[in-house]
C-alpha positions in Angstrom: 68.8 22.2 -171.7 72.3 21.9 -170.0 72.8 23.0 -166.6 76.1 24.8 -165.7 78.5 25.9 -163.0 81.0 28.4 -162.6 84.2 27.8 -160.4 84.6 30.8 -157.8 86.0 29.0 -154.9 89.7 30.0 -155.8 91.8 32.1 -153.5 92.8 34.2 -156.3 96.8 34.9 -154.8 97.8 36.4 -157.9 95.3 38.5 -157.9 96.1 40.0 -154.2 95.4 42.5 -152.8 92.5 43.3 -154.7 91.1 39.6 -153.4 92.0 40.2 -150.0 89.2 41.8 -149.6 86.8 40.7 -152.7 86.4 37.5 -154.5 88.1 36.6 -158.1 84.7 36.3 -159.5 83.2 39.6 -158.0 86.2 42.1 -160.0 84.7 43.8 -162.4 85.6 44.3 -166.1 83.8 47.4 -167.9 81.7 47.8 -165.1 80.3 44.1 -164.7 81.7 41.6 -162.3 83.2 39.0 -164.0 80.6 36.2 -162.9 77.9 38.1 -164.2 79.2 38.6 -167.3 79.0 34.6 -167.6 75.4 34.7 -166.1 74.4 36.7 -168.9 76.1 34.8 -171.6 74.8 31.3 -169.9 71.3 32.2 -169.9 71.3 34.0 -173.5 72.4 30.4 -174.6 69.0 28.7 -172.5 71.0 27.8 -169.6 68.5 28.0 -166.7 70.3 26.1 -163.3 73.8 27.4 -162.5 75.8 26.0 -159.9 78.2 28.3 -157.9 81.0 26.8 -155.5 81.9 29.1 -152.8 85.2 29.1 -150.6 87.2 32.7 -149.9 85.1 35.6 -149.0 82.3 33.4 -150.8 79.4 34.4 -148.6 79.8 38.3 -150.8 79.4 36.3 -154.0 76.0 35.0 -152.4 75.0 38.2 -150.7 75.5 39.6 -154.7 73.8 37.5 -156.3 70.8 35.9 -154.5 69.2 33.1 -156.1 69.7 34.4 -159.6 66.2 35.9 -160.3 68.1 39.3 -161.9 70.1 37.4 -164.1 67.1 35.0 -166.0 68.5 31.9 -163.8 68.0 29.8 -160.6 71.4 29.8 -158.6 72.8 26.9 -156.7 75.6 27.0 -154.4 78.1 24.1 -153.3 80.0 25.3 -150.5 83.7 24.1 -150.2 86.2 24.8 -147.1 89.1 26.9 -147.0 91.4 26.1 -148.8 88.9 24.8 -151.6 88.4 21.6 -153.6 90.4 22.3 -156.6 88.5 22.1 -160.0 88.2 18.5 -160.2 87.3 18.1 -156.2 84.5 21.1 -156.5 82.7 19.3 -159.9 82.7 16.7 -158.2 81.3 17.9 -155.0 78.3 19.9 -157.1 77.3 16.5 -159.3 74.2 16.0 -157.4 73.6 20.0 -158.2 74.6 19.8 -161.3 71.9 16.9 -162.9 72.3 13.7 -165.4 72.9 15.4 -168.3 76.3 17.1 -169.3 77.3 20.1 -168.5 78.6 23.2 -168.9 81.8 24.3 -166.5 83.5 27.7 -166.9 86.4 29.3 -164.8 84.9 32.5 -163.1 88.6 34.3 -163.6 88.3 34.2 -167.3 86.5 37.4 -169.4 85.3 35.9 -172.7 82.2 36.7 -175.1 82.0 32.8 -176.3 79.0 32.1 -177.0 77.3 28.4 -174.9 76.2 26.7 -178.1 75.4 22.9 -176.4 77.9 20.7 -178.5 77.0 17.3 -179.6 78.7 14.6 -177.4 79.1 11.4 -179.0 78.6 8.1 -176.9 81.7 7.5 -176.6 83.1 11.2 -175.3 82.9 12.4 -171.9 84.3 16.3 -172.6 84.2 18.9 -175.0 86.8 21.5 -174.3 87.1 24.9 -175.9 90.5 26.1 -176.6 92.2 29.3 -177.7 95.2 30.8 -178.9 98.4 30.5 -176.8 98.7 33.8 -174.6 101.8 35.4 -174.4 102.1 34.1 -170.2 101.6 30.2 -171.4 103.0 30.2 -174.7 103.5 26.2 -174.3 99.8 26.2 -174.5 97.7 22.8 -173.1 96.6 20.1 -175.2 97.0 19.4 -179.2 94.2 20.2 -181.5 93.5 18.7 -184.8 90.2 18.0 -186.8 87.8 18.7 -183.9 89.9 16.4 -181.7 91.7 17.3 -178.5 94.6 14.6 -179.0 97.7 14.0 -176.8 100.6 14.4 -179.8 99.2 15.5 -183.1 97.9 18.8 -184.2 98.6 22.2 -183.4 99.2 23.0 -179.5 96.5 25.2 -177.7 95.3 26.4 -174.6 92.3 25.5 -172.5 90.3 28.3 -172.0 88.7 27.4 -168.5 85.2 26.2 -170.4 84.4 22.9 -170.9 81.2 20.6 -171.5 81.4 17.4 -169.9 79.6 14.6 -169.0 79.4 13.2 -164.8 80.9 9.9 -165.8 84.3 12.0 -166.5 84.5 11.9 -162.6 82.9 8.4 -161.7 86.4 6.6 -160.8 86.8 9.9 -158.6 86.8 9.9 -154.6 85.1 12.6 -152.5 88.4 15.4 -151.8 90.4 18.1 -153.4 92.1 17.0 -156.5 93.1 19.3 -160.2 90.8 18.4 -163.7 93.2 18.5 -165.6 95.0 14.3 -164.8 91.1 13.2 -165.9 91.1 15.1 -169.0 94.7 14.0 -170.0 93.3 10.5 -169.5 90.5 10.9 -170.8 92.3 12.6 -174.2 94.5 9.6 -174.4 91.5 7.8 -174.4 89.9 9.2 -177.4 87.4 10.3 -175.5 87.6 14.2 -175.5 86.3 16.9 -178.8 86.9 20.2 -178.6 86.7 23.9 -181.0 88.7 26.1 -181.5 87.7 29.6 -180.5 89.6 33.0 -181.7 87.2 35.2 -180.4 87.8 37.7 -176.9 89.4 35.7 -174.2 91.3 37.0 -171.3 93.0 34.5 -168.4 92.5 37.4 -165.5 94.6 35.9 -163.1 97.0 38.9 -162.1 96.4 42.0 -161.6 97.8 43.4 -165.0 96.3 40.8 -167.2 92.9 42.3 -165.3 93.8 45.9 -166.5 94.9 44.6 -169.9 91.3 42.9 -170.2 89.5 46.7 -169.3 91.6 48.2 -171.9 91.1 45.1 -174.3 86.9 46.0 -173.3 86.9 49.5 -173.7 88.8 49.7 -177.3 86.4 46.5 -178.4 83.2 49.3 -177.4 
């Protein structure tokens, strides 16, 4: 069974000044913080270790949620400094955490009800990357999609949801030190290396403070 880990070391300046006070991953939508909700929907899918990076306010995030017991998993935690890693820097960091086998990653920030069915790698691919419809705040969108393939020019245009499955060899040219994900993936998409699905279920990017109140309304009209 894959581990996982869940990216809460961001500042979350968007979000201010809700998180000057709280962590991104500790707002709550319909009543649940939005790291729990992920908790939940890791360990429905089998997930059973769950790694945690911790920068701002991240000692409230621990204080919340122990060592996992409540939630049906065994918590890790990779502390980062202030300011933190960056996405690619804090994987990084947590690979010794994190095991031999791929991998689940999923932004904390993001309010979803995917669920983590474990995709099938082949050899030769070092990510899986689940995308979703172009929001109306990024209507550019990320990488093309096509055929179960996240390619560089053909298919149609989506946008990475913040959930990935990857493999630790995706970072083994990489140095200790804060650096983005998103250079290796590009790389690694020119390469051939990278499959991906297409998701249309509920999917929320909760990084301002009005996309958060959009998500609670989205929630409570969904219930």
């Amino acid at each position: 069974m894959p581990s996982a880990m869940i990216l809460s070391a961001g500042r979350g300046e968007r979000l201010r000044p809700l998180t000057d006070t709280l962590p991104k991953a500790l707002l709550e939508v319909a009543g649940e913080p939005l790291i729990v909700r992920h908790l939940r929907a890791l360990r429905e899918a089998g997930v059973e270790d769950v790694v945690v990076n911790l920068s701002h306010l991240g000692e409230q995030i621990r204080d919340a949620l122990g060592e996992g017991k409540e939630f049906g998993v065994r918590l890790l935690y990779s502390p980062e400094p202030i300011p933190p890693l960056e996405t690619g820097g804090g994987i990084h960091q947590a690979l010794p955490l994190l095991g031999p086998d791929p991998f689940w990653v999923v932004n904390a920030d993001v309010c979803t009800d995917y669920q983590f069915a474990t995709p099938s790698l082949t050899d030769g691919d070092d990510a899986h990357l689940i995308l979703v419809d172009n929001p109306a705040h990024h209507p550019e969108g990320d990488f093309h999609y096509e055929g179960g393939r996240v390619r560089e020019q053909s298919g149609v245009r989506l946008t990475f949801s913040g959930i990935g499955f990857y493999r630790a060899r995706l970072f083994e040219a990489c140095a200790p030190g804060r650096f983005p994900l998103a250079p290796l993936l590009r790389a690694a998409i020119r390469d051939g290396r990278v499959s991906g699905e297409y998701y249309h279920g509920l999917w929320s990017d909760i990084g301002t403070v009005e996309r958060l109140a959009e998500a609670q309304a989205t929630l409570r009209e969904t219930r």
